[in-house]
C-alpha positions as CSV (number, residue, x, y, z in Angstrom):
1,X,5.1,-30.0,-8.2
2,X,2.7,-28.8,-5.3
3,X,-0.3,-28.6,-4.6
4,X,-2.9,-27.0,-2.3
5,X,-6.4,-28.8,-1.3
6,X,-8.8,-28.5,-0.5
7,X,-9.1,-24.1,0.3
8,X,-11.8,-22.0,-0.8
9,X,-10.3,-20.0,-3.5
10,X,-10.8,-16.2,-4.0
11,X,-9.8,-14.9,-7.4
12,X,-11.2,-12.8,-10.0
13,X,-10.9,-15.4,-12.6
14,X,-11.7,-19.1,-10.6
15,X,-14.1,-19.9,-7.6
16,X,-13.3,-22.5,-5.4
17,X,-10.4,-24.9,-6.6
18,X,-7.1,-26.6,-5.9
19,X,-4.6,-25.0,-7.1
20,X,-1.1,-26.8,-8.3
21,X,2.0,-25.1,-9.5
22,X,5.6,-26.9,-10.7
23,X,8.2,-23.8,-10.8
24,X,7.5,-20.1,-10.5
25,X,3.7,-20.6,-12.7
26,X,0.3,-22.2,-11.5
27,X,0.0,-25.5,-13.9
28,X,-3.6,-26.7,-12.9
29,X,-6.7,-25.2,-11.4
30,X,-9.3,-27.0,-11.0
31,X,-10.5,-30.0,-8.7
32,X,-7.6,-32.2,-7.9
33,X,-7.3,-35.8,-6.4
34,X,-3.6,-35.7,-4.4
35,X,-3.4,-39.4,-6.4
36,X,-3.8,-37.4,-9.4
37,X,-0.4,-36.5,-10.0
38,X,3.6,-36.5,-8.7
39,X,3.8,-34.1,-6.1
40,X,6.5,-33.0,-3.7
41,X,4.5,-31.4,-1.5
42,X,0.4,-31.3,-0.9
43,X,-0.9,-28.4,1.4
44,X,-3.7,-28.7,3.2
45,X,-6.5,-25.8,3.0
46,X,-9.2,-27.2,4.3
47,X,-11.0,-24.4,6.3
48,X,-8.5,-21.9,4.9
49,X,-8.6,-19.5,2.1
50,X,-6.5,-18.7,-0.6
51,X,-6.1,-16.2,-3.0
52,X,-3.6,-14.4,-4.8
53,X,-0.9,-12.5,-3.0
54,X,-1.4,-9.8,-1.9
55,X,-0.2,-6.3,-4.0
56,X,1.4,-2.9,-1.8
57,X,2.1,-0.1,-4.0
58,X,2.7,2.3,-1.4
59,X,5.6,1.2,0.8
60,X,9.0,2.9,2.4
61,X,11.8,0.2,3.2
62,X,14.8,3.2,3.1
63,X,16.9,1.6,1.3
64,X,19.1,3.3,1.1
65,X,20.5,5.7,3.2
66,X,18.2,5.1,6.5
67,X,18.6,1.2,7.0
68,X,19.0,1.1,10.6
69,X,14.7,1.7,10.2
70,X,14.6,-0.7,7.3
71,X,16.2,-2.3,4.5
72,X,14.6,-4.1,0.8
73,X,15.2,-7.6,2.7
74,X,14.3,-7.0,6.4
75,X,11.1,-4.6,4.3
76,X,10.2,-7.7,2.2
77,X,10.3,-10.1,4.9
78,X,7.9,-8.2,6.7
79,X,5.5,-7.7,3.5
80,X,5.7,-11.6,2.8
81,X,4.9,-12.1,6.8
82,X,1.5,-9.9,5.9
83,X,0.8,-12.0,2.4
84,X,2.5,-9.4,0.0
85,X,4.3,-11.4,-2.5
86,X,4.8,-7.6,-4.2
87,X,5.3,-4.5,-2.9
88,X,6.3,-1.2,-5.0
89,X,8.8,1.5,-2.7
90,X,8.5,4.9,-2.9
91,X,11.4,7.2,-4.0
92,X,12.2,9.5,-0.8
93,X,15.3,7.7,0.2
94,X,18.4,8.9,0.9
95,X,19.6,10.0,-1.5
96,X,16.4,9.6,-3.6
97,X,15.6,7.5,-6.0
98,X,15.8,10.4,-8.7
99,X,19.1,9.8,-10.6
100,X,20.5,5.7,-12.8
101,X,22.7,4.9,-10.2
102,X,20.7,5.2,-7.1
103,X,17.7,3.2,-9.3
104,X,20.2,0.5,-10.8
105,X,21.4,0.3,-6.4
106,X,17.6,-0.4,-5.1
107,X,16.8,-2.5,-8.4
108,X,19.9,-5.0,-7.4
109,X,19.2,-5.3,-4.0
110,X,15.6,-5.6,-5.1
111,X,16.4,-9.0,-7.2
112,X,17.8,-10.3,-3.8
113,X,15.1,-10.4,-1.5
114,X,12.3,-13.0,-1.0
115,X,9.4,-11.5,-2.8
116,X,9.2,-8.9,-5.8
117,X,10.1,-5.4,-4.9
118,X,9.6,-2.9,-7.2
119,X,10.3,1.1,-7.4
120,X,9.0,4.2,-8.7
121,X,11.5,6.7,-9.5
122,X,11.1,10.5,-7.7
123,X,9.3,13.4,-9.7
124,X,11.5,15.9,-9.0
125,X,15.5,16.2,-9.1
126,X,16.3,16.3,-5.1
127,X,12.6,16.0,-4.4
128,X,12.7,19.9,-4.5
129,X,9.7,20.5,-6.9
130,X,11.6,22.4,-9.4
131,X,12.9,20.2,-12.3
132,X,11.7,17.0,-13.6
133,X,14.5,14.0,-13.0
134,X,15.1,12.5,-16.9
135,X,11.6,10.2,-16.7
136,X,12.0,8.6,-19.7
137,X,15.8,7.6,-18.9
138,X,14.5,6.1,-15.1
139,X,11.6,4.2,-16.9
140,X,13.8,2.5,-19.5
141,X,15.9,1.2,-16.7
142,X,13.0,0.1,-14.2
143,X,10.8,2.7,-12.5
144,X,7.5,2.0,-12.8
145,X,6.2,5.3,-12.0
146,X,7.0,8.2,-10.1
147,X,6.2,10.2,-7.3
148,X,7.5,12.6,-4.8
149,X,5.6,10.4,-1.7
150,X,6.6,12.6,1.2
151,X,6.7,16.2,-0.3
152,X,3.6,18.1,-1.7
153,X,4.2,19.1,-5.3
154,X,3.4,22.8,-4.8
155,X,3.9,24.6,-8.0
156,X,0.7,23.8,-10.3
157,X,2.7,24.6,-13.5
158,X,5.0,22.1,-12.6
159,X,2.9,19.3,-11.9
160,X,1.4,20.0,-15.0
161,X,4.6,19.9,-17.4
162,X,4.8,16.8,-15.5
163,X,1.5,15.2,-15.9
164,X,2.0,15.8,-19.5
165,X,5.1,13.9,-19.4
166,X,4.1,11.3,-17.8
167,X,1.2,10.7,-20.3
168,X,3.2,10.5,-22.9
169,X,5.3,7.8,-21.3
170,X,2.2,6.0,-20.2
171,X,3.0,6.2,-16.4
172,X,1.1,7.2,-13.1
173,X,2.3,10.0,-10.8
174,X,1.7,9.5,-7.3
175,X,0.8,12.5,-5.2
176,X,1.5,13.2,-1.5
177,X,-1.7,15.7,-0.7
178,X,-0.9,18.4,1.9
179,X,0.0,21.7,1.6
180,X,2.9,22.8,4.1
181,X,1.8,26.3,4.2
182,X,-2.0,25.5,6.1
183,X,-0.4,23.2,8.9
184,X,0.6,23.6,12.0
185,X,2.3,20.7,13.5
186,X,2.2,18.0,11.0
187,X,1.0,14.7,12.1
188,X,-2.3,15.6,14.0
189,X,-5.7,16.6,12.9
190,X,-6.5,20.3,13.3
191,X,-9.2,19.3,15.9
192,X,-10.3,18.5,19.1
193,X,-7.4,16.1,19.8
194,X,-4.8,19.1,18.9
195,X,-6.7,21.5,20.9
196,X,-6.1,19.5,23.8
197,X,-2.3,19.2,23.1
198,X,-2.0,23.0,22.8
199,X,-1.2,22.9,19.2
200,X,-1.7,23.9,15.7
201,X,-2.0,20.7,13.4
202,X,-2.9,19.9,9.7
203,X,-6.5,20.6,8.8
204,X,-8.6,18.4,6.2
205,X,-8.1,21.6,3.5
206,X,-4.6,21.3,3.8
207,X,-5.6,18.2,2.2
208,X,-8.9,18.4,0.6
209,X,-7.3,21.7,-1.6
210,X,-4.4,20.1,-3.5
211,X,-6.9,17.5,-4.0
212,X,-9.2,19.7,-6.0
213,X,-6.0,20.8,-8.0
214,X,-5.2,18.1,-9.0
215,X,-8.1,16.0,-9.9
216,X,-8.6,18.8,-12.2
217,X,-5.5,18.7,-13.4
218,X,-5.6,15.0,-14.1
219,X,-8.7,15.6,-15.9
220,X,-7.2,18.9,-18.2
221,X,-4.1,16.2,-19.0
222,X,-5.3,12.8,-19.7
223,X,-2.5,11.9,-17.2
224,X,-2.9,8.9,-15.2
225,X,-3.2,10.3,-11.7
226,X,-2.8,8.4,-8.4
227,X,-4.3,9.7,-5.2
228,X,-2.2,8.3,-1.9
229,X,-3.4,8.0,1.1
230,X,-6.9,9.7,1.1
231,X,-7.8,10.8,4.8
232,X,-11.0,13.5,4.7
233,X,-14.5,13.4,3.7
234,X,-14.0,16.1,1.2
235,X,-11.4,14.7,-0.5
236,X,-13.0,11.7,-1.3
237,X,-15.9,14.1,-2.8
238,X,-13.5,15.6,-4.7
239,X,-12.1,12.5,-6.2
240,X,-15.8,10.7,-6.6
241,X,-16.8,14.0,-8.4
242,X,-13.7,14.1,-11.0
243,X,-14.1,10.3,-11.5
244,X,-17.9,11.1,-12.3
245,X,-16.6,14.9,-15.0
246,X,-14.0,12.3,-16.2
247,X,-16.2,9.1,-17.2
248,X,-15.8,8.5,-21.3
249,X,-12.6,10.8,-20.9
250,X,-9.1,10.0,-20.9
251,X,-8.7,10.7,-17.5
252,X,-7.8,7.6,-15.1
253,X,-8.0,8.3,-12.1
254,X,-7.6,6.3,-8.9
255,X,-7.2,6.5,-5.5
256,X,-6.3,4.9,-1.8
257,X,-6.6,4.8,1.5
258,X,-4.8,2.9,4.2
259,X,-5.9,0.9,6.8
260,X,-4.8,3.0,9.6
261,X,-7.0,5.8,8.1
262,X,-10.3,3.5,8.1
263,X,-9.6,1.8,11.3
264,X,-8.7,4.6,13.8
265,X,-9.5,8.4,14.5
266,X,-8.1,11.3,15.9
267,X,-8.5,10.1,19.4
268,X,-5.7,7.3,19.1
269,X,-3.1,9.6,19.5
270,X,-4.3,10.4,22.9
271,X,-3.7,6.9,24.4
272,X,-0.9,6.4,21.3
273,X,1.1,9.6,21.1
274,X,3.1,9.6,18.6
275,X,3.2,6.3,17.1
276,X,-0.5,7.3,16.0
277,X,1.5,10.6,14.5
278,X,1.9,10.1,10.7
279,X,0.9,12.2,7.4
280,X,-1.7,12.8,6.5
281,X,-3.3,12.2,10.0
282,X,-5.5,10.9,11.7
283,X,-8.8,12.5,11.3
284,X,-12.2,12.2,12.6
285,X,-14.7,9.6,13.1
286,X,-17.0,11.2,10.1
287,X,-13.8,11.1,8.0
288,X,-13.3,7.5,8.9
289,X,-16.6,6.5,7.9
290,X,-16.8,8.8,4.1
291,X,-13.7,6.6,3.5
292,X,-15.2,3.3,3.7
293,X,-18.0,4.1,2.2
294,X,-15.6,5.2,-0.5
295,X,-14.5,1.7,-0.5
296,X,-17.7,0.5,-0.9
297,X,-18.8,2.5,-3.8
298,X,-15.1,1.8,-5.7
299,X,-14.4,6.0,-5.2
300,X,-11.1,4.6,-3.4
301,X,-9.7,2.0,-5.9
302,X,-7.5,0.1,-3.5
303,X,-5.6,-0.8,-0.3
304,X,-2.0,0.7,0.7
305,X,-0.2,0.3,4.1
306,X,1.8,3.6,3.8
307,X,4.5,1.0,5.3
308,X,6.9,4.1,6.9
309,X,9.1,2.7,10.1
310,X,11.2,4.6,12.2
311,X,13.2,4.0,15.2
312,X,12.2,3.7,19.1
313,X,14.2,6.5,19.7
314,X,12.5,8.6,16.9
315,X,9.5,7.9,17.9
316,X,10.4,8.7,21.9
317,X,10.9,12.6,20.7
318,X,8.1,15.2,21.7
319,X,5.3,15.1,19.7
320,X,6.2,18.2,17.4
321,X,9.7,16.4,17.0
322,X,9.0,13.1,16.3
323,X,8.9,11.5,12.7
324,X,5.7,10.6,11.0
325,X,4.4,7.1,10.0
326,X,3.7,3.7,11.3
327,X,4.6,0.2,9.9
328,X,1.6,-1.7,8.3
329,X,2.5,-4.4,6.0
330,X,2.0,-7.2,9.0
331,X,-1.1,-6.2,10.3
332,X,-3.2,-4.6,6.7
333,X,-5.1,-7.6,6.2
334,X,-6.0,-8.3,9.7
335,X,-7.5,-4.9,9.8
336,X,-9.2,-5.4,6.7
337,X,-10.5,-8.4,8.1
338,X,-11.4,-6.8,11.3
339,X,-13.1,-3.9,10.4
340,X,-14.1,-3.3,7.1
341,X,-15.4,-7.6,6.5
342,X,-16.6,-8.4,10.0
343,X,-18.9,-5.8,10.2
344,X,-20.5,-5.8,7.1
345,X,-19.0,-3.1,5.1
346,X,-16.8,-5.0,2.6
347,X,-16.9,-8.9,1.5
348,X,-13.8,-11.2,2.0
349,X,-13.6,-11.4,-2.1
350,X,-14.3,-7.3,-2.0
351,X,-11.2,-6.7,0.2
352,X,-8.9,-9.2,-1.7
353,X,-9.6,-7.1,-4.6
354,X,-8.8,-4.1,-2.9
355,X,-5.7,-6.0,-2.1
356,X,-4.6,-7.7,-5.3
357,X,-5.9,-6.8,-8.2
358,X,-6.6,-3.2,-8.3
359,X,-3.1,-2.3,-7.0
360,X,-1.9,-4.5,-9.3
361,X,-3.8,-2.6,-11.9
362,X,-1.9,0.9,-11.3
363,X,1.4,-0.5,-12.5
364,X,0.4,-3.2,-15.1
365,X,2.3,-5.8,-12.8
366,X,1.7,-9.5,-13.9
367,X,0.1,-10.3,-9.9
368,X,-3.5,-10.0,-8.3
369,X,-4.9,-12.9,-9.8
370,X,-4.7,-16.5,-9.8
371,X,-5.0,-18.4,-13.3
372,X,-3.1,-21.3,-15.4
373,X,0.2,-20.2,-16.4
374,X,0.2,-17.3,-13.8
375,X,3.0,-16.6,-11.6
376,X,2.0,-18.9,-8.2
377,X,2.1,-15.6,-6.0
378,X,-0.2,-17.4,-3.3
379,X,-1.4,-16.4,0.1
380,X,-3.7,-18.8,2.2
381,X,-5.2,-17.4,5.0
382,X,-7.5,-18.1,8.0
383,X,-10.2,-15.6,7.6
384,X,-11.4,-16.8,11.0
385,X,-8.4,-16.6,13.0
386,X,-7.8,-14.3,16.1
387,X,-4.1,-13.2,17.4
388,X,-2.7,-10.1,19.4
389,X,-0.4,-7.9,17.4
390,X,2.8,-8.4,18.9
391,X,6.5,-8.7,17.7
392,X,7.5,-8.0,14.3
393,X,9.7,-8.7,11.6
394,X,10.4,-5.5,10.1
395,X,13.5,-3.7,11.9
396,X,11.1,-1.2,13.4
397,X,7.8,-1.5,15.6
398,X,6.2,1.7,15.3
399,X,2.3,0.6,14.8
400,X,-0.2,1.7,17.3
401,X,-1.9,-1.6,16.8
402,X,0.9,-3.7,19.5
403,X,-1.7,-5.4,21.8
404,X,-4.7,-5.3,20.1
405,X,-6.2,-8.6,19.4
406,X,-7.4,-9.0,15.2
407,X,-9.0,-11.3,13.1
408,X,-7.3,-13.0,9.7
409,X,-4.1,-15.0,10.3
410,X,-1.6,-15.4,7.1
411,X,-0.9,-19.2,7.4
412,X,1.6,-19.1,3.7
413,X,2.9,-16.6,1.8
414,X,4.1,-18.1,-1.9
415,X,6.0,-16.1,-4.0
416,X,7.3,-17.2,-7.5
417,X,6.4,-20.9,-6.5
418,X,8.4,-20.6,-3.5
419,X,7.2,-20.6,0.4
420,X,8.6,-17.5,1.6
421,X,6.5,-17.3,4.8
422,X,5.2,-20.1,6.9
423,X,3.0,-18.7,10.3
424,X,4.5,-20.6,13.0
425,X,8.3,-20.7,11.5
426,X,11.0,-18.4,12.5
C-alpha cells in the first residue's frame, strides 16, 4: 500500500487529506498517521498539491500511419509527463480511425502504454463528409465518440443525420469549426499579423459561422454536441447564447478551448513563425480575453491541448506549406497556472476542474475525481514552482512555448496505482 502526506488535496468530492491506495483503487481518504498502517511506500506532499489526474479529450498521437511525429506510447509518456493519467485521440490517422480493424489496432496498442488512452472513432467513412462510418458497430467495440477533428463537416444535412444518430446511441460528436471556403492560408488570423506577411488567412467567421450552425443544430436534435477548440469572441457568444435557448432542453452542449488560444495572440507568429501556425489560429488579444472570461462564466466547459506534433522539418517549410499544430500535453498545466491562476482569472481548484472532471464528463470516463474505491489516477504538483520549457518527451518539439519560463511543476504522475512519471527521473 502507499500513501501520500501530508498535500493539500483538490477534488470535487474531499478537501484537504491523505490519500492511500493498495492496487489500481484509492483505499483511504482521510487524515493518516504513516504508523497507521503497512505501507510500501509514503510520499511526501507537504507544500505540494494533489488532485486527480489530469483528463485530455482532445489529443493527436498518429498512431498509426504518421509515427515518426508520434506514437500511443511515446504520446502517453508525454501526457503522463504533463499529469494526464487519460487522454482520448482523435480519429484523423492514417488510415482513420473510421473502419473495426483500424479501431481494434489503436485499442491494442492503447492497452500497452503507461496511462489510459482512449479513442473516438471518425464521423465520416474516409473523413470525406459523405457517409456515416457504421457508429453503432465502432461503439460496441470501443469508440467513445466521434468526430472528424481536422476536417469541417460541411454538408448541414449530413451533420444532422448524424447528430440524430448519435443521440440515439448516446454519444458526443466533436466538431472541427472552420469553413475551407472563407480562408485564405490556413493557420493565421485574417488580421494585422497576415497583412504584414502578404497573405490571405482564416477570419474569425470562418469560425464563428459553422458555429451558429451547429449550436442550432445541437439544439433542433437533442444531440450531445462538443465544441473543439473555441478561438473568437463571437463564437463563444454563440455558444453562451445556445447554452442560455437550450436550458430545460435536451440539448447538452459543451465546449473548449486550449491553452495556446488563452495564452497567446496573433502576434506570436511574428517572433514564432510557424510553430505558432495551427487551426484554428491564433487570434487577437480581444479574442484571447472573451475566452477566458468564457472560462470564468463555465460558457467553455473545459481544458484541451489540441496535442498535434509534427516534424522539425515540417515545421521548417514556408509558412503557407507548413503543417498546423503545436504539442501541448507537457506544458497545459503550467500555462494554466501561469496565466489564467496567477493573475486572478481562475482558482487553482477552478482550473483542476477544467482539467479533470468536466472532460471527464464528456465521455462518462470513471477519472476527474478523487474518492474511496476510485481509480488512484493522482497527480501532485507544485503550484509554486518555476522552470523554462525546454526538452520534451513527445517525439516532436513543435510548441512556441521552448524558453519561456512557467509556473506549476508536475512532481508525480499516478496512473492505476502506479507511478508513471517522477519529475527529476529519466
Amino acid at each position: 500500500m502507499t500513501l501520500i502526506s501530508g498535500g493539500r488535496l483538490i477534488n470535487p468530492q474531499s478537501s484537504d487529506l491523505d490519500i492511500a491506495f493498495e492496487g489500481s483503487r484509492i483505499v483511504r481518504i482521510g487524515k493518516i498517521d504513516p504508523r497507521d498502517g503497512v505501507y510500501e511506500r509514503v510520499i511526501d506532499a507537504r507544500g505540494k498539491t494533489v488532485v486527480p489526474g489530469l483528463v485530455d479529450v482532445h489529443v493527436h498521437f498518429r498512431d498509426p500511419g504518421l509515427t515518426y511525429k508520434e506514437d500511443i506510447i511515446s504520446g502517453a509518456a508525454a501526457a503522463a509527463r504533463g499529469g494526464f493519467t487519460s487522454v482520448v485521440c482523435m480519429a484523423n490517422t492514417k488510415p482513420p480511425v473510421d473502419n473495426a480493424e483500424t479501431l481494434a489496432e489503436v485499442l491494442a496498442k492503447a492497452a500497452e502504454a503507461a496511462i489510459r488512452v482512449y479513442t473516438v472513432a471518425a464521423l465520416s467513412r474516409g473523413m470525406g463528409g459523405r457517409e456515416l462510418t457504421d457508429m453503432a458497430g465502432l461503439k460496441k467495440l470501443g469508440a467513445l465518440g466521434f468526430s472528424d477533428d481536422g476536417i469541417p463537416i460541411r454538408d448541414s444535412a449530413f451533420l444532422q443525420k448524424a447528430l440524430l444518430a448519435a443521440r440515439e446511441l448516446d454519444v458526443p460528436i466533436s466538431l472541427h469549426e472552420e469553413d475551407p471556403s472563407l480562408i485564405g492560408v490556413p493557420g493565421i488570423n485574417e488580421g494585422k499579423v497576415s497583412a504584414a506577411m502578404g497573405m490571405t488567412g482564416a477570419p474569425a467567421v470562418s469560425e464563428s459561422s459553422l458555429v451558429a450552425r451547429d449550436c442550432m443544430l445541437a439544439l433542433a436534435t437533442g444531440a450531445r454536441v462538443h465544441i473543439q477548440h473555441l478561438s473568437c469572441a463571437e463564437s463563444l457568444e454563440l455558444v453562451r447564447l445556445a447554452k442560455r435557448l437550450g436550458a430545460g432542453s435536451t440539448a447538452r452542449l459543451t465546449a473548449e478551448v486550449t491553452p495556446q488560444h488563452f495564452s497567446l495572440t496573433e502576434d506570436a507568429i511574428l517572433s514564432q513563425g510557424t510553430l505558432a501556425k495551427l487551426n484554428p489560429p491564433l487570434r487577437t488579444e480581444r479574442d484571447r480575453r472573451a475566452l477566458i472570461e468564457g472560462l470564468k462564466d463555465g460558457t467553455i466547459d473545459m481544458i484541451a491541448t489540441d496535442h498535434a506534433p509534427h516534424g522539425a522539418e515540417e515545421k521548417a517549410r514556408p509558412f503557407a506549406e507548413a503543417p498546423s499544430g503545436l504539442i501541448g500535453l507537457e506544458t497545459a498545466l503550467a500555462l494554466g497556472i501561469t496565466n489564467l491562476v496567477l493573475p486572478g482569472y481562475l482558482s487553482l481548484d477552478e482550473l483542476i476542474g477544467k482539467m479533470t472532471a468536466a472532460p471527464a464528463a464528456l465521455y462518462g470516463l470513471e477519472a476527474g475525481f478523487l474518492a474511496e474505491g476510485g481509480p488512484a489516477d493522482i497527480t501532485i504538483i507544485d503550484d509554486r514552482e518555476r522552470w523554462t520549457v525546454s526538452g520534451f518527451v513527445s517525439k516532436s518539439s513543435n510548441s512556441p512555448f521552448v524558453g519561456q519560463t512557467l509556473t506549476g511543476k508536475v512532481k508525480y504522475t499516478i496512473c492505476a496505482g502506479k507511478i508513471v512519471y517522477r519529475d527529476g527521473e529519466a
